[in-house]
C-alpha positions in Angstrom: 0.0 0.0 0.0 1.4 3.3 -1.1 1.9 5.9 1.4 -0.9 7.9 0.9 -3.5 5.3 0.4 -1.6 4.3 4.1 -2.4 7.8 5.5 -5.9 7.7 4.5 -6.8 4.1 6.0 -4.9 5.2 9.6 -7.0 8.7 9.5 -10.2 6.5 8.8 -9.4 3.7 11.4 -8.6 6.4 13.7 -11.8 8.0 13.6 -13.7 4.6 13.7 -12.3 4.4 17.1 -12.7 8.4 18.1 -16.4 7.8 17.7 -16.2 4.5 19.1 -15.0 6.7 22.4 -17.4 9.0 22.2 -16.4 11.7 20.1 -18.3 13.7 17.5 -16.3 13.9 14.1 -16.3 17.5 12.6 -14.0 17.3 9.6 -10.8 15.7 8.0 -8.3 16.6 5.8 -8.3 20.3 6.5 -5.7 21.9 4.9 -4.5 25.8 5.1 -1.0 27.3 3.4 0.2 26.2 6.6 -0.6 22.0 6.6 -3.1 20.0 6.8 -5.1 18.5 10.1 -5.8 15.0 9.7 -8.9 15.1 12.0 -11.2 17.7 13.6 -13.5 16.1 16.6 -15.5 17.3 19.7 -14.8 16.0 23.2 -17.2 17.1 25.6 -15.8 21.2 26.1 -12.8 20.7 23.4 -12.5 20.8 19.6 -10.1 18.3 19.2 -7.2 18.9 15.9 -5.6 15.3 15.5 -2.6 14.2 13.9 -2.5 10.2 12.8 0.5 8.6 12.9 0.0 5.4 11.0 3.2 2.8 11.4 4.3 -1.0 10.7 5.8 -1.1 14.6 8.1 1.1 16.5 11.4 -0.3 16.1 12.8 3.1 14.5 10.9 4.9 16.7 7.8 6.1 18.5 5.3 7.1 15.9 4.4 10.2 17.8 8.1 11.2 17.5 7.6 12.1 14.3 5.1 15.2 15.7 8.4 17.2 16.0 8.0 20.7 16.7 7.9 22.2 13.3 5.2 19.6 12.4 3.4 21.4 15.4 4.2 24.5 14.4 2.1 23.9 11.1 -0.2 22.2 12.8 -1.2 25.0 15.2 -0.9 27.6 12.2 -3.4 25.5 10.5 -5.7 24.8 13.4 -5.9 29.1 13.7 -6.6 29.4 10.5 -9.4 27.0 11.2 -10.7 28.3 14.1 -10.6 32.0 12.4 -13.1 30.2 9.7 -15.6 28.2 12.0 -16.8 30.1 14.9 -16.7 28.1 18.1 -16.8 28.4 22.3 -14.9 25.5 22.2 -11.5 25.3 23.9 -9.0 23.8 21.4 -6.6 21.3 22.3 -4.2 18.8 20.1 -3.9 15.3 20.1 -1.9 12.7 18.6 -3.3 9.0 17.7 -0.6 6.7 16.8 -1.5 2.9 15.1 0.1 0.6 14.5 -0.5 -1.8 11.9 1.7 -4.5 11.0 2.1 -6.1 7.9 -0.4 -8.2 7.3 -2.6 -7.5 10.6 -6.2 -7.5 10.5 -8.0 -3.9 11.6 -9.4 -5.2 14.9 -5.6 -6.4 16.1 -4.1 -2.5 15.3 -2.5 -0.7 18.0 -4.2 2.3 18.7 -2.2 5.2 21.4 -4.2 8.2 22.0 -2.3 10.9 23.7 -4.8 13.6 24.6 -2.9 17.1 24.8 -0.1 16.2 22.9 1.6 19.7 22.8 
């Protein structure tokens, strides 16, 4: 599976499980100048922006370690722009989902790590 196609099935599978926790899905693939948000979702007083990190295992390293802080950077950029566009009372916050998926592996045996205020 090509990286994109990748991207797009760990965004999807992380939202199946989002909802499956409760949370109310608002948007994907927003993009700005900035970057792109892989998820938008409501938790309870929170508007949620969500980066997906979708990976084999973590032998090179922690999927979330690859939400350095110039990622962030773009990511908040982008989630201003958002917020600038879609009036809300919500307080934002930013999380990271990381999956992982190894070859072969059926969905219902992915890994999934939610880690709620990630920066």
């Amino acid at each position: 599976m090509d990286k994109k196609l990748r991207g797009s099935a760990g965004e999807a599978h992380a939202l199946k499980w989002l909802k499956k926790k409760g949370y109310a899905p608002v948007g994907m693939g927003y993009r700005s100048r900035y970057g792109e948000i892989d998820l938008i979702v409501k938790d309870r007083q929170y508007i949620v922006f969500v980066e997906v990190k979708l990976r084999k295992d973590s032998r090179f390293a922690e999927a979330r370690e690859f939400v350095h802080a110039a990622k962030q950077g773009r990511i908040l950029k982008t989630a201003q722009q958002y917020l600038a566009e879609h009036e809300t009372n919500l307080q934002p916050r930013f999380d990271v989902i990381e999956i992982y998926a190894p070859e072969g592996a059926r969905e219902k045996d992915y890994i999934v790590n939610h880690i709620e205020n990630a920066f």
